[in-house]
C-alpha positions, 0 to 999 in steps of 0.5 A, spaced: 724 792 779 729 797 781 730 804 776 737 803 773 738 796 772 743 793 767 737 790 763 730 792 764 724 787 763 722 790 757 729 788 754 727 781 756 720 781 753 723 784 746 727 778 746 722 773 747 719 777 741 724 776 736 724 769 738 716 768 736 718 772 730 724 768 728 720 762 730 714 761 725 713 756 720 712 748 721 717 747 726 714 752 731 707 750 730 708 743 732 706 743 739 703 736 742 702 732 735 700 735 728 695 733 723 690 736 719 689 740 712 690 747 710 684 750 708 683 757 705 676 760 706 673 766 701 671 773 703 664 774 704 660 779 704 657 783 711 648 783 709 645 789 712 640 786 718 643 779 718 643 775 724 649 772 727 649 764 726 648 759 732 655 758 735 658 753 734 661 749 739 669 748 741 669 741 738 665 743 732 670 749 731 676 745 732 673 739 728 673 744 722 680 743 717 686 747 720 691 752 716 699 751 716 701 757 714 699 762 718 706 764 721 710 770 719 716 768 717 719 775 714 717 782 718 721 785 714 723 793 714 720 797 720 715 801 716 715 796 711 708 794 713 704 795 720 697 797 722 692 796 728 685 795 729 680 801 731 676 796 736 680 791 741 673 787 740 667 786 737 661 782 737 660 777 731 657 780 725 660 787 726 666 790 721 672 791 723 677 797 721 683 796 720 688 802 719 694 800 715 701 803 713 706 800 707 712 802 703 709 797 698 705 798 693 700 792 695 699 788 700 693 783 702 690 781 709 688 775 712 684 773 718 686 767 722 681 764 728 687 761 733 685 755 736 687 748 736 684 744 730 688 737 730 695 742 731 695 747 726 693 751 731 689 756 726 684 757 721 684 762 715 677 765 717 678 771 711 682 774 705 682 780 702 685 780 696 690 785 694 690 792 697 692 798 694 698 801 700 701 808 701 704 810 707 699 814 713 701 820 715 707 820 721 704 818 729 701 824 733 705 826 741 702 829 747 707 832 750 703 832 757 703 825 758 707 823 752 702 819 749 704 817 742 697 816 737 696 816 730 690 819 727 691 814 720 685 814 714 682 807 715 685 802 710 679 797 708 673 794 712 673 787 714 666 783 716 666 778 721 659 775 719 661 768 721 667 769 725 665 765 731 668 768 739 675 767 739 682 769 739 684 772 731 690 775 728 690 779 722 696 778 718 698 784 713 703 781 708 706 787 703 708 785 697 715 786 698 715 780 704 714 784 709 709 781 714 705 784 721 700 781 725 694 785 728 689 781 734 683 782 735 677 778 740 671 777 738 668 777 744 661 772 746 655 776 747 654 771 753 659 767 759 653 764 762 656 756 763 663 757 760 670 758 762 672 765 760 678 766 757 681 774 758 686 777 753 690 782 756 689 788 752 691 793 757 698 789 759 699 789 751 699 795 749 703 798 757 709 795 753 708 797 746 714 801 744 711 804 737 713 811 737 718 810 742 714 810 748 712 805 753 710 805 760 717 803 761 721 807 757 721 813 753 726 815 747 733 815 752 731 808 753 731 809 760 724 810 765 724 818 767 722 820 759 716 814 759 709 815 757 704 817 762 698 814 757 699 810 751 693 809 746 690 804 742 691 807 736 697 806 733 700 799 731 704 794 735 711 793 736 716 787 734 710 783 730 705 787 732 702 781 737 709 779 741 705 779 748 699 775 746 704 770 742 708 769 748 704 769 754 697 767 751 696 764 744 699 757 748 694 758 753 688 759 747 690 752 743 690 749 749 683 750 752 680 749 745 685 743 745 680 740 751 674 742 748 671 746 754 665 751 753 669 757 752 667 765 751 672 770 750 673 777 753 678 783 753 681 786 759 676 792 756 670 788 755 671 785 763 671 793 765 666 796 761 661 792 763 657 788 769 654 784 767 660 781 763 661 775 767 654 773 769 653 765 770 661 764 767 663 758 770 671 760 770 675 767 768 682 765 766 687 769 767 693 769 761 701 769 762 702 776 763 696 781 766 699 786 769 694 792 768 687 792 772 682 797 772 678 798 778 671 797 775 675 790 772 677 788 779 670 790 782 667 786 776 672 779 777 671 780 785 664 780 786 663 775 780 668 771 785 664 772 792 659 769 787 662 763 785 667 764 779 673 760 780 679 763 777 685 761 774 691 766 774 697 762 769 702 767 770 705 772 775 705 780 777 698 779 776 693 786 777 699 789 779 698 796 776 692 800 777 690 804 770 685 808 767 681 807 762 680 814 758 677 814 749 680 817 743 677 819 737 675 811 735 671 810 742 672 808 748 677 805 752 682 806 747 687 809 752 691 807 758 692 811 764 698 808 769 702 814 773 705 809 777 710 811 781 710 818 778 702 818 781 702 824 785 702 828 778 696 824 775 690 829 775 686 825 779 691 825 785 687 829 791 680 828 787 678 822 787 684 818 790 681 811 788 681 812 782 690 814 782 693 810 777 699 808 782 700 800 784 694 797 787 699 795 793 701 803 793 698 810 795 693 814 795 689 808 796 693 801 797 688 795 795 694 789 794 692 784 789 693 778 794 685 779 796 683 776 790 690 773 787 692 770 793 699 772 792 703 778 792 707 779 787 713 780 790 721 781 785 724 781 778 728 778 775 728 772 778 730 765 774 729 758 778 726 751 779 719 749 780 719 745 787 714 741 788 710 742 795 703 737 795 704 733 791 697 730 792 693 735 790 687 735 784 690 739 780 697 735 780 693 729 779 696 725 773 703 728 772 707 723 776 710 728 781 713 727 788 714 732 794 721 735 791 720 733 783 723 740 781 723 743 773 729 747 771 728 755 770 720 754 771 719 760 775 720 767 772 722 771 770 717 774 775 715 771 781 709 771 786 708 769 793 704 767 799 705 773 803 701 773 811 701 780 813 698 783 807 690 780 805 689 774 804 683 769 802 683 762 807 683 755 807 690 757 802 694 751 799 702 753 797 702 747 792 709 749 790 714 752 794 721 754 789 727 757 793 730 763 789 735 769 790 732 776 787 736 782 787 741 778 791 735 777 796 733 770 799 725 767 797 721 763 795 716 763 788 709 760 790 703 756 786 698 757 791 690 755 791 685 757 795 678 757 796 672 762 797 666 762 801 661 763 795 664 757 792 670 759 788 676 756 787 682 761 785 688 757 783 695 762 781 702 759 779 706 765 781 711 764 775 711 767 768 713 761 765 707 757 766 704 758 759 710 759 756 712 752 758 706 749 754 709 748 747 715 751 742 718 755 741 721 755 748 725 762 747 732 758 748 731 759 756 731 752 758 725 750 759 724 742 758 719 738 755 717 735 762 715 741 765 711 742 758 708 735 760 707 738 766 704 745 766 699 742 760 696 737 765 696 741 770 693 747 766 688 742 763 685 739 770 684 746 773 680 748 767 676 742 767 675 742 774 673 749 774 667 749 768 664 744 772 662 749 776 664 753 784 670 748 785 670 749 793 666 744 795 668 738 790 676 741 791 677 744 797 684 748 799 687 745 805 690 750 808 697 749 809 700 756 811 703 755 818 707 749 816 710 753 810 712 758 815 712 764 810 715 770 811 709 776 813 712 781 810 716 782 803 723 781 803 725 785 797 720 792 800 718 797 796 723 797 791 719 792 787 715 798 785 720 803 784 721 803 778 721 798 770 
């Protein structure tokens, strides 16, 4: 991503935001078929020593009546109302504080459990009732690493008594009109025998602007002035959720649409914790995961060499080495990423394996391929999904050829199958997509491959992959084909994936040396050398 170009990828990514914005109501939630009730469930209370009750299942949650009106349909003025949770996620029966800031007088919040329920897509978990609103005090900056915080009075607390894990959305509505969704996962006490889904919180907040500051640009609107470090404690940009609503809520309807046993994990959770994927059947990476810690990546391998299969939907995954750092409200509520500024970071020259540069780069380059099996290789690049092997397990149902093509599938970032760099064998190139990017000449990969302790890792090297499943399609042109498509695939994948280690069942046939790749990376270090 070359520094100076006409339109950086962060622009690109707002203006899918503002079409998941402008996108709510009924038209954009009918994803496959609709059907089923609105229902409004009551506030209860938080009971001092009250033990969570036993989890329901997948089915059993998605059995329960769905909630339309879950959209926002008016973000209204930019400080008309916005806020953000001091916990990325917690357990069920831990509260929740909210931190919010309103212009209107009043404002109430509501909590929706994302899923599939019959195509409602949500469930109203929670409501507050009206909240008396004021405006917080103004964000902090830290001038060394231009880190815009806030250091806001908690707005109101929310129990989670009977929440079971999942992907929630808090939506704020003032009085006035104005709405703003705040995410937070619920996460599972335990993986064992489920398919883990991950929320990219990392990655969410590298490209949150509130404030002014990213880890893409600054105030200039340029790379030179971004942050070094963004924090947590302060609200979301656009619709307060704009990377989860692009490039994971599609993916989370969908699993619970399969009825698969499911957990649910951050990013953060994942790095905090070793034992955090003991016995998981599969991880599933989202549409855009970006930003890895090492204690992540450590976690996800040797939960791998163990026998986790993986599923990356997207492209330009674990791309970023960060660091994760605490604020005043706990730990991990700050992301470290230098990236190619990484001999200014602190740590440069002390403890190398821990510089927040790219994972490919120095001090201590480490290239995702090893576990990803691609190689993030250039941005921008749109161009059409080509079919290579048609008869593999994961294409089994969707009618495809060798050739059958799907327009503008691949982007608007792309991986691929890269010898020269590490790389895990027998590996199957599944689909093999000629494009230009930057006026170079390559090719967008889907590869699966299978591991020695049992894994099977499947990645589909574009960001569209999730995007596709469903509206709204961002007026890029996307078809409903490649919808069909990648849901079919995505639910193949999964299914073959919770059934546990997939290598024996589903072996990659390694077909590298008749794809004839490119060893080396035809783009060079520009694809790290700037946004």
């Amino acid at each position: 991503m070359v520094t100076g170009m006409a339109w950086s990828r962060r622009a690109f990514l707002g203006t899918a935001a503002a079409a998941v914005a402008a996108a709510g109501g009924a038209a954009a939630a009918i994803e496959l078929t609709k059907s089923g009730a609105a229902s409004a469930t009551r506030p209860r209370r938080l009971t001092a020593g009250r033990r969570p009750p036993a989890e329901r299942s997948i089915g059993a949650e998605n059995a329960l009546p769905g909630t339309r009106g879950w959209w926002i349909s008016n973000l209204g003025a930019p400080d008309e109302i916005v806020g953000y949770a001091g916990q990325a996620s917690v357990l069920t029966g831990e509260p929740v504080a909210l931190y919010v800031s309103t212009t209107a007088r009043e404002y109430e919040v509501k909590a929706f459990r994302i899923g599939w329920y019959g195509g409602d897509l949500a469930r109203k978990v929670w409501q507050s009732g009206a909240v008396r609103g004021y405006q917080q005090a103004a964000p902090a900056f830290a001038d060394a690493t231009r880190t815009v915080s806030t250091q806001w009075n908690v707005s109101l607390t929310v129990p989670t008594d009977d929440w079971p894990p999942g992907s929630y959305l808090f939506r704020l509505d003032a009085e006035t009109g104005g709405q703003r969704y705040v995410p937070l996962t619920v996460r599972s006490a335990t993986t064992a025998g489920k398919v883990v889904i991950k929320n990219a919180v990392p990655t969410w907040q590298a490209y949150n602007t509130w404030g002014g500051y990213d880890l893409y640009v600054g105030p200039s609107g340029g790379y030179d002035d971004r942050s070094y470090v963004v924090s947590l404690d302060r609200p979301g940009d656009y619709d307060g959720a704009y990377l989860f609503m692009v490039y994971e809520r599609k993916l989370v309807n969908l699993a619970e649409r399969l009825g698969l046993p499911l957990a649910y994990l951050t990013a953060t959770d994942i790095a905090s914790d070793p034992h955090a994927l003991d016995g998981a059947s599969a991880l599933v990476s989202p549409g855009h995961d970006e930003y890895w810690s090492p204690p992540e990546r450590a976690i996800v391998t040797a939960a791998r060499d163990a026998g986790m299969n993986i599923a990356f939907l997207g492209a330009n995954a674990m791309f970023r080495r960060t660091r994760l750092e605490p604020t005043a409200l706990g730990p991990n509520r700050q992301v470290v990423c230098y990236k190619t500024s990484y001999q200014l970071d602190p740590l440069y020259g002390v403890q190398n394996d821990l510089v927040t540069s790219d994972w490919r780069e120095p001090p201590n380059p480490d290239p995702e391929s090893s576990l990803i099996g691609t190689l993030y290789e250039g941005y921008p690049a749109i161009a059409d999904y080509v079919v290579l092997t048609p008869d593999a397990w994961m294409f089994e149902g969707t009618g495809v050829s060798a050739g059958t093509s799907f327009p503008v599938l691949v982007g608007i970032e792309y991986d691929r199958v890269t010898p020269g760099f590490p790389l895990e064998r027998p590996i199957q190139v599944l689909a093999h997509s000629p494009l230009t990017c930057n006026g170079v000449a390559s090719f967008a990969d889907s590869a699966y491959y299978t591991h020695p302790g049992g894994a099977g890792v499947f990645n589909t090297g574009t960001m569209r992959w999730v995007e596709a499943f469903g509206p709204p399609l961002y007026g890029w042109g996307l078809t409903s084909a490649a919808g069909q498509f990648t849901r079919r695939v995505t639910a193949n994948v999964l299914t073959a994936f919770a059934d546990g280690p997939a290598a024996a069942k589903y072996p990659a046939r390694d077909n590298l040396a008749a794809v004839h790749e490119e060893v080396g990376d035809p783009l060079g270090p520009s694809v790290a050398t700037g946004q």
